[in-house]
C-alpha positions in Angstrom: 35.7 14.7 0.2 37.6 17.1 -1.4 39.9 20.2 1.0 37.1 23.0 0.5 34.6 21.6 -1.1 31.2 22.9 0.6 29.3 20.6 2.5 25.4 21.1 2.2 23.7 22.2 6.0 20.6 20.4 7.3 19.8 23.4 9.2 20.4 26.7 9.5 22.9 27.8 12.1 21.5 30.8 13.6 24.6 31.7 15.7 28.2 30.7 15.6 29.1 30.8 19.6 30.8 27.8 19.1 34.7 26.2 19.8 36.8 27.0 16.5 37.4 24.9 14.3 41.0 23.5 15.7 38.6 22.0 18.6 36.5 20.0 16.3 38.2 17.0 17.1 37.8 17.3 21.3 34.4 17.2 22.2 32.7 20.2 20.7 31.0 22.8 23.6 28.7 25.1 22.3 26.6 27.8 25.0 23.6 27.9 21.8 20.8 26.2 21.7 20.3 22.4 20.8 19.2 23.0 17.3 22.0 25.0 16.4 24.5 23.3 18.1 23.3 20.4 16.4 23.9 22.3 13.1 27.5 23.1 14.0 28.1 19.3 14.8 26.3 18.4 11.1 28.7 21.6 9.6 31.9 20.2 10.9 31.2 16.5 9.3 33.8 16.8 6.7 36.4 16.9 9.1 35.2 14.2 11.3 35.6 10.4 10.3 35.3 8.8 6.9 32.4 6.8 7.6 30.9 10.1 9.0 31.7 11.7 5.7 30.2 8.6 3.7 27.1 8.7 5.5 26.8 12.7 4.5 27.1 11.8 1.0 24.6 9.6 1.0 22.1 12.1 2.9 23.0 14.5 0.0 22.3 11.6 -2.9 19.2 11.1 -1.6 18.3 14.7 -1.3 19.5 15.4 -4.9 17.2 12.1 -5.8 14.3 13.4 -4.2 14.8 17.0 -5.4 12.4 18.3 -8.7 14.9 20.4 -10.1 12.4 22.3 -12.4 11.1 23.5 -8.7 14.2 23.4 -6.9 12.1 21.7 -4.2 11.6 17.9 -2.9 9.5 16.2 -5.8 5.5 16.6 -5.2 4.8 13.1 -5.8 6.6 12.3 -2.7 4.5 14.4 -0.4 1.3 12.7 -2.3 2.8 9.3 -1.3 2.9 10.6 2.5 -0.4 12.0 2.6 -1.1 8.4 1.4 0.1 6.5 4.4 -1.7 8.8 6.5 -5.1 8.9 4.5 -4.7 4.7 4.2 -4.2 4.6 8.0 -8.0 6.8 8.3 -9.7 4.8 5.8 -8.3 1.2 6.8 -7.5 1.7 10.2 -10.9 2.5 11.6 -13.0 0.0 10.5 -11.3 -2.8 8.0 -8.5 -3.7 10.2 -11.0 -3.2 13.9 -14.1 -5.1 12.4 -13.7 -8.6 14.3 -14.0 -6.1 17.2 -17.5 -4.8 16.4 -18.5 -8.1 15.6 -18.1 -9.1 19.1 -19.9 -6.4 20.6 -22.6 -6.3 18.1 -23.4 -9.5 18.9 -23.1 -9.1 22.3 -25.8 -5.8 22.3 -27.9 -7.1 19.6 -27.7 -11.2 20.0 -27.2 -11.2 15.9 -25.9 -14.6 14.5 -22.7 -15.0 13.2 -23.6 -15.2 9.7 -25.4 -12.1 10.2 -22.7 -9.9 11.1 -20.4 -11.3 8.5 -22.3 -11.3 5.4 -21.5 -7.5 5.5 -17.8 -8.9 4.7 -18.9 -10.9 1.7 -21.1 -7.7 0.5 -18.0 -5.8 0.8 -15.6 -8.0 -1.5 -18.7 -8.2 -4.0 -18.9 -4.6 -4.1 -14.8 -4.4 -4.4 -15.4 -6.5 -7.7 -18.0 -5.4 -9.0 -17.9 -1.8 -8.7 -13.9 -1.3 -9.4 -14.1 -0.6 -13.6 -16.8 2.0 -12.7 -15.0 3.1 -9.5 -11.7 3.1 -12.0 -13.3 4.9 -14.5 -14.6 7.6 -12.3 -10.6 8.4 -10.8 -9.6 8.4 -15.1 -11.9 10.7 -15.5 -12.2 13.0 -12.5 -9.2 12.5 -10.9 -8.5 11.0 -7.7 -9.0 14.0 -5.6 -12.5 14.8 -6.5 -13.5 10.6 -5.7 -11.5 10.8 -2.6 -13.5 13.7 -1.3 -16.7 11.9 -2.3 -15.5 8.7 -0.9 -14.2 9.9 2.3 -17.5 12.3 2.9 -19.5 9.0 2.4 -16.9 6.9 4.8 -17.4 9.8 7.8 -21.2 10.5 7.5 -21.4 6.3 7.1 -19.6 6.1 10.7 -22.0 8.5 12.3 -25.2 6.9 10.8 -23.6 3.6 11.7 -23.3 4.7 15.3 -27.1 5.1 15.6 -27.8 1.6 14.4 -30.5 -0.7 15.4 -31.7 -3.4 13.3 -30.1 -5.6 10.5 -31.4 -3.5 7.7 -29.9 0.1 9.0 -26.5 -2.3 10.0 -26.4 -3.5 6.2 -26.8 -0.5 4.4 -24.8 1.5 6.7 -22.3 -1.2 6.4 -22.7 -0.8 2.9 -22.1 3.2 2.9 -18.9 2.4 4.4 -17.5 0.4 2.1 -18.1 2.2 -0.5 -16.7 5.4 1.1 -13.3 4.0 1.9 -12.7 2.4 -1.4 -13.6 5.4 -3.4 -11.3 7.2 -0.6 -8.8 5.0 0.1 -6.2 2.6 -2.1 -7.2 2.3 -5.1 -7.6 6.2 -6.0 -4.1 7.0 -4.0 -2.4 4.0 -6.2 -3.7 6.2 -9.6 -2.3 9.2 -8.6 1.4 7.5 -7.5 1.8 5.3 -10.5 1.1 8.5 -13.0 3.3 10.8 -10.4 5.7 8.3 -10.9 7.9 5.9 -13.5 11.5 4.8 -12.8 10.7 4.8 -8.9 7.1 3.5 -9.6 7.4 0.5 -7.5 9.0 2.0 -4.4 6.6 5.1 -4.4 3.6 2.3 -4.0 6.0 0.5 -1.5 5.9 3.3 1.0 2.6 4.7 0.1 1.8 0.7 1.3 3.1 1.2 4.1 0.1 2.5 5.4 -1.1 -0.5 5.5 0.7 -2.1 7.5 0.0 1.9 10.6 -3.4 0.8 9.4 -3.0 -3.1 11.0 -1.0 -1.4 14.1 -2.9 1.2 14.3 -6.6 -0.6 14.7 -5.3 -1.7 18.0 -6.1 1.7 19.5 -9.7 1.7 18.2 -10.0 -1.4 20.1 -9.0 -0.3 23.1 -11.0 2.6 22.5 -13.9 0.4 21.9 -13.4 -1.5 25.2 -13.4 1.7 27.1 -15.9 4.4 25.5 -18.6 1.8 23.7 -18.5 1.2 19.7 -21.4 3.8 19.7 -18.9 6.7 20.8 -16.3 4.9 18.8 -18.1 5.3 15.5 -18.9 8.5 15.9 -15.7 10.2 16.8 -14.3 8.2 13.7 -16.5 10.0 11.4 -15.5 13.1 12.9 -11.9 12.4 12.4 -12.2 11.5 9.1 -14.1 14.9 8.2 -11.9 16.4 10.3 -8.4 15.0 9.2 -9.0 13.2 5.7 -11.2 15.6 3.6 -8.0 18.1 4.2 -5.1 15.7 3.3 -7.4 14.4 -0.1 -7.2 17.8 -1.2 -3.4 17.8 -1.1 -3.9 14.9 -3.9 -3.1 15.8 -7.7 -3.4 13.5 -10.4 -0.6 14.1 -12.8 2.6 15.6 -12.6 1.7 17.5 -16.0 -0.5 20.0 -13.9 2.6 21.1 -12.3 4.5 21.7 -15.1 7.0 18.7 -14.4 7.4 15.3 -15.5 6.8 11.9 -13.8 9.9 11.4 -11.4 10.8 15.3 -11.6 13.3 16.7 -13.7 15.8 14.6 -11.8 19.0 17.2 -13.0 19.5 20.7 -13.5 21.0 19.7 -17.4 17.5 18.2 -17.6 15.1 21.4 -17.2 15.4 22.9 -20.7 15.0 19.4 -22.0 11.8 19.2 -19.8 10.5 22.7 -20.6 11.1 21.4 -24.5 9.0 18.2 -24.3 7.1 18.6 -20.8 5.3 14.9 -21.5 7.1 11.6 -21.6 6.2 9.6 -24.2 4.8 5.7 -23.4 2.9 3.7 -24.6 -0.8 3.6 -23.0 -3.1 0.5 -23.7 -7.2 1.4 -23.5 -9.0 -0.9 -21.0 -10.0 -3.0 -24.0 -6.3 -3.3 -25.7 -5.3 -4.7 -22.4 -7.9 -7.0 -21.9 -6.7 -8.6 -25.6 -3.4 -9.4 -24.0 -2.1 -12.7 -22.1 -0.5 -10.8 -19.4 -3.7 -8.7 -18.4 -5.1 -12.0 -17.3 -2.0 -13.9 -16.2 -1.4 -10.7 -14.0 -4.8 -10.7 -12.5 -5.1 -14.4 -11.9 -2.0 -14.3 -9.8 -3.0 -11.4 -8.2 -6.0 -13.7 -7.2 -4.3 -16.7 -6.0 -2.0 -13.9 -3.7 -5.3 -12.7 -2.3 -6.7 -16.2 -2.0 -3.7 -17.1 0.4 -4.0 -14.2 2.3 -7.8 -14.3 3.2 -8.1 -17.6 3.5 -5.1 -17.4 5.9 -5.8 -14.6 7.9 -9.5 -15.3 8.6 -8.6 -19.3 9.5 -5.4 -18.6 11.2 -6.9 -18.2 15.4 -9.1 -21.3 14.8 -6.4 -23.2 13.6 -4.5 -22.3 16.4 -6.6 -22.7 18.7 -7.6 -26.3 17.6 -3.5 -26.7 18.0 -3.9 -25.7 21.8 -2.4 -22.5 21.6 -4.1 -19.7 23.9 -5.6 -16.4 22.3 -2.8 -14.5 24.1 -0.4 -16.3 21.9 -2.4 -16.6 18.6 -2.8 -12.8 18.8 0.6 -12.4 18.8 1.2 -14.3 15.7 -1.6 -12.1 14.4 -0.1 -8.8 15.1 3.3 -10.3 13.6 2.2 -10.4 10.3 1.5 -6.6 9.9 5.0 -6.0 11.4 6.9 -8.3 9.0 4.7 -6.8 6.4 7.7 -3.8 7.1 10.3 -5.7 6.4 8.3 -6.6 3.0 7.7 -2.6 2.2 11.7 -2.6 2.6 12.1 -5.4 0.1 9.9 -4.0 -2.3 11.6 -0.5 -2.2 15.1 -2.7 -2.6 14.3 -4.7 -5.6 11.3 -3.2 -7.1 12.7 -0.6 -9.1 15.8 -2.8 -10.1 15.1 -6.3 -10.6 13.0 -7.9 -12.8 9.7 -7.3 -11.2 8.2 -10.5 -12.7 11.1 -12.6 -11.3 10.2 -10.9 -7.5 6.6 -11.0 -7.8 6.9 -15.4 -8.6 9.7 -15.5 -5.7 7.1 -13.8 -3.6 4.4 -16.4 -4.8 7.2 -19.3 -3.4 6.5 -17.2 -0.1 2.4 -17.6 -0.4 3.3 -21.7 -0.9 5.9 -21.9 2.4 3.8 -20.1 4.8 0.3 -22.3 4.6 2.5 -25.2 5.1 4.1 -24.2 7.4 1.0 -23.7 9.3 -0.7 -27.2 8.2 2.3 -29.1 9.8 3.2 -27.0 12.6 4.8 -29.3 15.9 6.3 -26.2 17.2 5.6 -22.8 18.2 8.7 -21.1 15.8 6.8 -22.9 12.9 4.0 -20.7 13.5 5.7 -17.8 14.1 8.2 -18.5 10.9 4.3 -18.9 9.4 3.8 -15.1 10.6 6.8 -13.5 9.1 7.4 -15.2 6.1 3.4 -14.2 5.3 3.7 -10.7 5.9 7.1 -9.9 4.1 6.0 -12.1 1.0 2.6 -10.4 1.0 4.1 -7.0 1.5 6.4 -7.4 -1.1 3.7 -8.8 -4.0 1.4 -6.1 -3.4 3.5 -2.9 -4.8 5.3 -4.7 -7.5 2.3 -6.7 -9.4 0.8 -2.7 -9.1 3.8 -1.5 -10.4 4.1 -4.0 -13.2 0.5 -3.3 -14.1 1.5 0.4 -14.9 5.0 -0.8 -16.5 2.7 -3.2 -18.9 0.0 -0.8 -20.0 1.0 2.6 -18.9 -0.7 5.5 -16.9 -3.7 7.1 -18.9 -6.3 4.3 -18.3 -4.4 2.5 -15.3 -7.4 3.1 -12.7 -10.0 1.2 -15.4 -7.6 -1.7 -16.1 -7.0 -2.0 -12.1 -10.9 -1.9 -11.8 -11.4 -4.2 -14.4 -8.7 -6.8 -13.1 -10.0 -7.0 -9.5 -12.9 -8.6 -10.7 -10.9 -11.1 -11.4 -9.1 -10.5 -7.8 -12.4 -10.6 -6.2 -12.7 -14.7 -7.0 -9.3 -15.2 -4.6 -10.8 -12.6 -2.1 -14.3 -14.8 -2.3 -12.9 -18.3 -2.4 -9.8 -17.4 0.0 -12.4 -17.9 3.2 -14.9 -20.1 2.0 -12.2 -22.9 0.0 -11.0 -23.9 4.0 -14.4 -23.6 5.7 -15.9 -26.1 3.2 -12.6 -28.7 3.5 -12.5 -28.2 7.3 -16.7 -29.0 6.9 -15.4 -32.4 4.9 -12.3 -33.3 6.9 -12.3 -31.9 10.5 -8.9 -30.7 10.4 -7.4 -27.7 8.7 -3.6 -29.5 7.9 -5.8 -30.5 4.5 -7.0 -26.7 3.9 -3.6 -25.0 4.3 -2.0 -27.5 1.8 -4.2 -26.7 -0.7 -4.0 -23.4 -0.2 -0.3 -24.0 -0.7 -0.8 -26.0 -4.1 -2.8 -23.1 -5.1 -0.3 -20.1 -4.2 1.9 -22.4 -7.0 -0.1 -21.9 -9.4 0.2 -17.9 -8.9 3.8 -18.6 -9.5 3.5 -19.7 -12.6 0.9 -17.2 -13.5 3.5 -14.8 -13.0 6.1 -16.3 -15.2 3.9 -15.8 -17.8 2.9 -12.2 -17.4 5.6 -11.4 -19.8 5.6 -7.4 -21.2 2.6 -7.4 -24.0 3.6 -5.9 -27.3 2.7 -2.1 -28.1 -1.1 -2.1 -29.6 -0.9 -1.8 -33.4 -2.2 1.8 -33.2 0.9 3.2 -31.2 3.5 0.7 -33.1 2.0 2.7 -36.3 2.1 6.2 -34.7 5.4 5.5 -33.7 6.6 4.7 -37.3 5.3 8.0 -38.0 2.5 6.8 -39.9 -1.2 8.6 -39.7 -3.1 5.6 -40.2 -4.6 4.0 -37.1 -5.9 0.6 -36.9 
């Protein structure tokens, strides 16, 4: 750093009683307060060490990166991908992540078979299919905010009702109310908003906004102790509260476009770039319809890896405890390998926010698919306890790295205007994997006895998904743009 250059001050000093400046390098006494004696350390940096000086820098870098300079203030998209992780901890957390929970103490008030309590599940990942091009539609057209409220009203009045339960049908369509809420509140409608708040850092905006997911998986420990001490009755009815409460208010910090603010995707990244941003306020891409994309290889080659991704994660993750268990482990230790997987899911989110915005995100999302083929045999030959546990991590960071970067190369591929009805149209294609992913091992185990024949299937189908994404290469511009762009009027 340069003899006087001025070095930018995390907080505001409010008093200088401090040693001069000559007493910088002896341990610095100040009679102020902790915050401001903290600011006096932070002031001094420059003349500290060189790697203190480095990691200043690098504090201001990021500041400058996150900084809309049109506003002068950190970029709004960012706060939208906080409110995210908090909104995806409400709507996952309380009831997705917890159900195996209710299950056992629905069955244990209400005696209701097995089958019973799960079909909910399978109504649930029909719904997801089925409903996501309307459901995507709905966020094109109204925005993401308005859903969310609607959703996440749904998801807290579906909680209460749920609460007062007493028979099958009122457990169904209660169950159903749920569901419903917390996908019109939850992912999908948050992952519209980031990928049009968002372009160069696309992919590790939806990294960290995924990161709620893995609070979500963390978090639903705490509703289970909850459960165990107040009753599920309680349970579900203070989570409806707190989703009134605590979501409706952070949905209504959503926005759907950058535009509405005046800025651009990514902010106006430098002050040289404001008048050049105040000139031409939209960026100019090129956005495929729903039915343009649908005309292209990669819409499908996208989708049916997505699927096979899915498929190894359900099938894993439902069939994982009574595999272990038939290997002799206890539930103490299988629920440990459980609770691994959301925690290497971190590491994943870090991965993704490394590579996704610089890499070839086709080249990680096929390296991640190697990942979905290790881990299920890993856990089909497993003589060891590490070999589980290697099952765990490798699972969770290959999943968590997938997820944000086959989202972000959706948006890449056919742009922002009509990304929520693409999405919606693709997962029915996803819902197959999320369908089969349970059901593929239940019927082989059925046939064979053992699950060391499921999970290598599983594997072999994971490799397809890599070379599904191999061949999701970048479709051409529609014919339409390409003849707009060559300045022409006619459209075909």
């Amino acid at each position: 750093m340069q003899e006087g250059a001025p070095v930018w001050r995390p907080f505001r000093v409010r008093t200088h009683d401090c040693l001069g400046l000559e007493a910088a390098q002896s341990r610095v006494r100040c009679t102020v307060s902790w915050r401001a004696r903290r600011g006096c350390q932070r002031g001094m940096l420059a003349a500290q060490t060189p790697g203190q000086e480095a990691a200043l820098l690098r504090f201001n870098e990021i500041r400058a990166e996150m900084t809309d300079y049109s506003t002068g203030r950190v970029f709004y998209g960012w706060y939208i991908v906080a409110v995210g992780v908090a909104l995806l901890v409400i709507t996952q957390g309380l009831m997705s992540h917890a159900f195996g929970a209710y299950v056992v103490l629905l069955r244990g008030e209400f005696g209701w078979s097995a089958t019973l309590v799960s079909s909910a599940v399978v109504f649930t990942r029909l719904e997801d299919g089925i409903l996501g091009p309307i459901q995507g539609w709905l966020i094109d057209r109204f925005g993401p905010r308005t859903i969310m409220r609607v959703g996440l009203v749904m998801y807290g009045v579906g909680f209460m009702l749920f609460s007062q339960l007493h028979s099958p049908l009122v457990y169904i369509l209660t169950f159903a109310l749920l569901s419903t809420g917390a996908n019109l509140g939850g992912f999908i409608a948050l992952q519209v908003a980031v990928v049009n708040w968002f372009d160069a850092r696309r992919a590790t905006a939806i990294a960290l906004l995924s990161v709620g997911l893995s609070f979500a998986g963390l978090s639903s420990s705490v509703v289970i102790v909850a459960l165990d001490h107040f009753g599920w009755r309680p349970v579900a009815f203070g989570s409806g509260l707190l989703v009134l409460a605590v979501g409706l208010p952070l949905a209504q910090l959503v926005r759907h476009r950058p535009e509405e603010f005046g800025t651009v995707p990514d902010g106006v990244r430098s002050p040289a770039a404001i008048a050049q941003a105040q000139a031409s306020p939209t960026v100019k891409q090129v956005d495929f319809t729903p039915r343009e994309a649908m005309r292209t290889p990669a819409f499908w080659f996208l989708s049916l890896g997505h699927a096979t991704g899915v498929l190894v994660v359900g099938a894993a993750t439902v069939h994982l405890v009574p595999h272990l268990t038939n290997l002799g482990y206890s539930l103490g230790r299988s629920s440990f390998v459980v609770a691994l997987i959301p925690l290497s899911m971190l590491g994943g989110r870090v991965i993704a926010v490394a590579v996704g915005d610089w890499g070839d995100k086709r080249i990680v999302a096929a390296v991640s698919m190697v990942g979905h083929v290790v881990a299920p045999l890993l856990l089909a030959f497993a003589q060891h306890y590490l070999m589980v546990v290697g099952f765990a991590v490798i699972l969770g960071v290959s999943w968590a790295t997938r997820g944000p970067v086959v989202q972000a190369m959706r948006a890449d591929y056919f742009g922002r205007a009509s990304f929520g009805t693409i999405m919606g149209f693709s997962s029915l294609v996803i819902m197959l994997g999320s369908i089969a992913g349970p059901l593929i091992p239940a019927w082989l185990v059925d046939m064979t006895g053992s699950y060391r024949m499921d999970f290598t299937v599983i594997a072999a189908i994971a490799a397809l998904g890599c070379l599904f994404f191999m061949l999701s290469v970048r479709p051409a511009p529609p014919v339409r743009t390409a003849l707009v762009h060559e300045g022409q009027t006619t459209l075909t």
